[in-house]
Each structure stands twice: as structure tokens, then as C-alpha cells.
N, CA and C of each residue as an Amber inpcrd file, in Angstrom:
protein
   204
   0.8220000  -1.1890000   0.0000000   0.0000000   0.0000000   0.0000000
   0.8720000   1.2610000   0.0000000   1.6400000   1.2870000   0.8120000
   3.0630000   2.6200000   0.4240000   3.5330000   2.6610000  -0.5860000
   3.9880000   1.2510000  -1.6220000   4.4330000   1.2410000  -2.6430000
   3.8240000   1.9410000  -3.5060000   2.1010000   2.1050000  -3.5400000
   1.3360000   2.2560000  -4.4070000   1.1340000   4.4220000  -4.3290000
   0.8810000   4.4320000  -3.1470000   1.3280000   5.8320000  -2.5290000
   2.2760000   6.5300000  -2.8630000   3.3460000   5.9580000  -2.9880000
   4.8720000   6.6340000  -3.2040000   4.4660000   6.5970000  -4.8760000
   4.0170000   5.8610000  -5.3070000   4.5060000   6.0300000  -7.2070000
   3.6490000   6.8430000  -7.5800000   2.3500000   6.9580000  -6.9260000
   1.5440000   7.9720000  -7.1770000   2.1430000   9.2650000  -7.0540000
   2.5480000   9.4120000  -5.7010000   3.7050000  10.6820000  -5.4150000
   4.5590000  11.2810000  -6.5720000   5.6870000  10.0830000  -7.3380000
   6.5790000  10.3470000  -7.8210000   5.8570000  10.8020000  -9.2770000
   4.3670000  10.1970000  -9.6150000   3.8440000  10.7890000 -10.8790000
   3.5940000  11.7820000 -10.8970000   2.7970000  12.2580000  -9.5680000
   2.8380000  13.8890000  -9.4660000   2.9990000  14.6360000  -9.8160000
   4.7600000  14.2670000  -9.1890000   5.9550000  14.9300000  -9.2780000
   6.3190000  15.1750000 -11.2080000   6.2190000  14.1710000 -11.2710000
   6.4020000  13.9180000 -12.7980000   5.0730000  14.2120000 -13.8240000
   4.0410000  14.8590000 -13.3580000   3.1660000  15.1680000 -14.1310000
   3.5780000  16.8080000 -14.4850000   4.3870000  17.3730000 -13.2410000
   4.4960000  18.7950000 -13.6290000   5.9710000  19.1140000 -14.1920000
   6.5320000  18.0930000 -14.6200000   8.4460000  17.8960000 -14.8460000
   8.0270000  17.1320000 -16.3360000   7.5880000  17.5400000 -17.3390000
   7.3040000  17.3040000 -18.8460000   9.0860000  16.9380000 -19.4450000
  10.1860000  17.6580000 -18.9630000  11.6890000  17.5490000 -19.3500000
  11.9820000  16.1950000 -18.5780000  11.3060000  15.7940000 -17.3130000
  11.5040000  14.4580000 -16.5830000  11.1940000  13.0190000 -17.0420000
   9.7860000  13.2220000 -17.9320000   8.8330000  12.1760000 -18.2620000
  10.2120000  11.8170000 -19.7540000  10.4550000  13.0280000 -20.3970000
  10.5330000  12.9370000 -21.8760000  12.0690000  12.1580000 -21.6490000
  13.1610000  12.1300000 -20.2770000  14.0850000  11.6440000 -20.0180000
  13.7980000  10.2230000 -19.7940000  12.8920000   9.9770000 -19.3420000
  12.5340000   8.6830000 -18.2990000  11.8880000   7.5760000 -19.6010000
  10.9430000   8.5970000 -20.3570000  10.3180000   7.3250000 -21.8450000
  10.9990000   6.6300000 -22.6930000  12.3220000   6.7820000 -22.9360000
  13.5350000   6.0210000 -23.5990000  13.8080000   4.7490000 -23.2680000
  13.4600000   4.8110000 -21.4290000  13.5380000   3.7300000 -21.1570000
  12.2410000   2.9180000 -20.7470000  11.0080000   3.0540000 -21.3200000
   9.7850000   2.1650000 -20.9960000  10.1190000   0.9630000 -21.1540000
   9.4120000   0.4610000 -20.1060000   9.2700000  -1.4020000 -19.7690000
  10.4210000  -1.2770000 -18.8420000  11.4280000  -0.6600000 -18.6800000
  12.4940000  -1.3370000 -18.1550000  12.1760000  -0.9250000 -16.4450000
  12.9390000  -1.8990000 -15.2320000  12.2550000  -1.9840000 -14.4370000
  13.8300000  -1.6470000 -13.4030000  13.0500000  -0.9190000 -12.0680000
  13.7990000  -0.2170000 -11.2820000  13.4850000  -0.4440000  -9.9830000
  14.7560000  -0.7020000  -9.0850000  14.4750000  -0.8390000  -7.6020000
  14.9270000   0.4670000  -6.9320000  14.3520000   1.1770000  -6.6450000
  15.0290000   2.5240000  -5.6690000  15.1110000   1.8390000  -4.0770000
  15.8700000   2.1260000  -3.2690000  16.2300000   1.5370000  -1.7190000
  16.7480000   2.7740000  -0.9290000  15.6420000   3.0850000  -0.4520000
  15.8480000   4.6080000   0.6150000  16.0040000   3.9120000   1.9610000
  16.9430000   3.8790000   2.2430000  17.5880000   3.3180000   3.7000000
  17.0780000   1.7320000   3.8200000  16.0630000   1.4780000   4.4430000
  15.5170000  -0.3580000   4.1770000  14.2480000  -0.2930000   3.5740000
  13.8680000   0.8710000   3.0120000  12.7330000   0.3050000   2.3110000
  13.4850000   0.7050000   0.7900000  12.8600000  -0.9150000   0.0820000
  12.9180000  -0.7180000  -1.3340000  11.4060000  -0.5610000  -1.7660000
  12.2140000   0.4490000  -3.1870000  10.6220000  -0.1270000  -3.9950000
  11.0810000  -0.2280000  -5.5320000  10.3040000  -0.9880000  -5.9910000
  10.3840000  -1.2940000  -7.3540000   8.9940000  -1.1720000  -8.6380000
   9.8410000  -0.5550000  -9.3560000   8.4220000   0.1990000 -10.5160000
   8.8640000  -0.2090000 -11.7070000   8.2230000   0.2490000 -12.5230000
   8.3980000   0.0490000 -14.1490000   8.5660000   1.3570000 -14.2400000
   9.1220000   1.8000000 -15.7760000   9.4050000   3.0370000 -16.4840000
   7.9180000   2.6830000 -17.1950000   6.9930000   3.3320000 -17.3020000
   5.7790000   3.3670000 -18.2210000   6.2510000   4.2590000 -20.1440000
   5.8320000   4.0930000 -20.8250000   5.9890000   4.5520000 -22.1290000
   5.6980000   5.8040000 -21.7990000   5.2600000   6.2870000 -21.1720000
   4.9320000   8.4300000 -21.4950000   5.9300000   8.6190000 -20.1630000
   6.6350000   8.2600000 -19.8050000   7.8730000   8.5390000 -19.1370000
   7.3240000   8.7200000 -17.7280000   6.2040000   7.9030000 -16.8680000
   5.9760000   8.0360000 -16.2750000   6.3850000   7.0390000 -14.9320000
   5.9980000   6.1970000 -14.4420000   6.1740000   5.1960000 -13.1970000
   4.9530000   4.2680000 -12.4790000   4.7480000   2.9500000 -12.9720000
   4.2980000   2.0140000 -12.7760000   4.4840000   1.2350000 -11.9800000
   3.3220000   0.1090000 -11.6280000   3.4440000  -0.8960000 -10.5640000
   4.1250000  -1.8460000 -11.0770000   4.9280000  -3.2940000 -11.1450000
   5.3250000  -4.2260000 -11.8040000   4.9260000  -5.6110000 -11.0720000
   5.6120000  -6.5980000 -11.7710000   5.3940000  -8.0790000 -11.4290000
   6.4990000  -8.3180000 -10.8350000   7.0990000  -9.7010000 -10.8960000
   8.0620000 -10.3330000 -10.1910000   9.6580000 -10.8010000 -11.1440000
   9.5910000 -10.2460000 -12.3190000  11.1070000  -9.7750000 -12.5550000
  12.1840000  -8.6740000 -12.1240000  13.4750000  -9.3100000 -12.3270000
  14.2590000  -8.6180000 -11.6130000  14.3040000  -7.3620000 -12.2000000
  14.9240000  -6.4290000 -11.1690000  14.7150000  -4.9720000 -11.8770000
  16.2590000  -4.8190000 -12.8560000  16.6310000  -3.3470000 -13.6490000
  17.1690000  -3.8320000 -14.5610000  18.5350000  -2.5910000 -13.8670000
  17.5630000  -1.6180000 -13.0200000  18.8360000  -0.8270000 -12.2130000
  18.2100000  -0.8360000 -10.7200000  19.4730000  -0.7960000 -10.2690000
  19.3110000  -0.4610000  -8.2560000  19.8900000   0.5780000  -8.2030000
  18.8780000   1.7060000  -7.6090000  19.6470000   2.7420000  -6.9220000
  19.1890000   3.3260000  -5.5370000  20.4090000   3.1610000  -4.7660000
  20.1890000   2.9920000  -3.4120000  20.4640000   4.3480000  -2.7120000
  19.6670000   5.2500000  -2.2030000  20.3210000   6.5210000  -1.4400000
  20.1490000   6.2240000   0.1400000  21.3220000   6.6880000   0.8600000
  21.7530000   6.2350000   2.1960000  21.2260000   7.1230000   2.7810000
  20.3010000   6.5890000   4.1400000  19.5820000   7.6000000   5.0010000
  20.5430000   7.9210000   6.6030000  20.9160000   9.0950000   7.0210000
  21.7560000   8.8590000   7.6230000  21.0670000  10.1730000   8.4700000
């Protein structure tokens, strides 16, 4: 349920960042784990450069920012 919260968030974010979406659509389908201290989450790149829910393949980048 956070997972679903947070991507909503990050579309938001990305509904008003048109230079963000048009960076991010190059890579549709391809799939991403972000890891903010111990929580991960993992999305899809959607085709209009947006951020999706996914299934159970591995993601294709990890990027981890350290909470300190």
C-alpha cells in the first residue's frame, strides 16, 4: 500500500516535470528498484515517461540513497 502511494507521489511529481517524463520514456518497460535506507521499492518506467506498478522480474537498475 506505500508502494502504491509513493509512485503515485513520484507521478505527481512527474506530471508537472514534462523535461523528466521525456528523459525517463527512452527507457519504458524497463524496471527499477530505488532503496531509501531499508525500504525498497520497485516500478516500471511506463511509455509516457511516467512510473508504474510491476510483477516479479528482476529490476534492470538499483539505486540505493543512504539515510543517515
Amino acid at each position: 500500500m506505500l508502494d502504491l502511494a509513493l509512485l503515485r507521489a513520484f507521478n505527481h511529481l512527474l506530471a508537472a516535470a514534462p523535461w523528466a517524463r521525456a528523459k525517463l520514456s527512452p527507457f519504458a518497460g524497463k524496471r527499477v528498484r530505488l532503496v531509501l535506507g531499508p525500504f525498497p521499492l520497485e516500478f516500471r518506467i511506463a511509455p509516457d515517461g511516467t512510473v508504474e506498478s510491476l510483477g516479479t522480474e528482476a529490476p534492470a537498475v538499483e539505486i540505493v540513497l543512504a539515510v543517515t
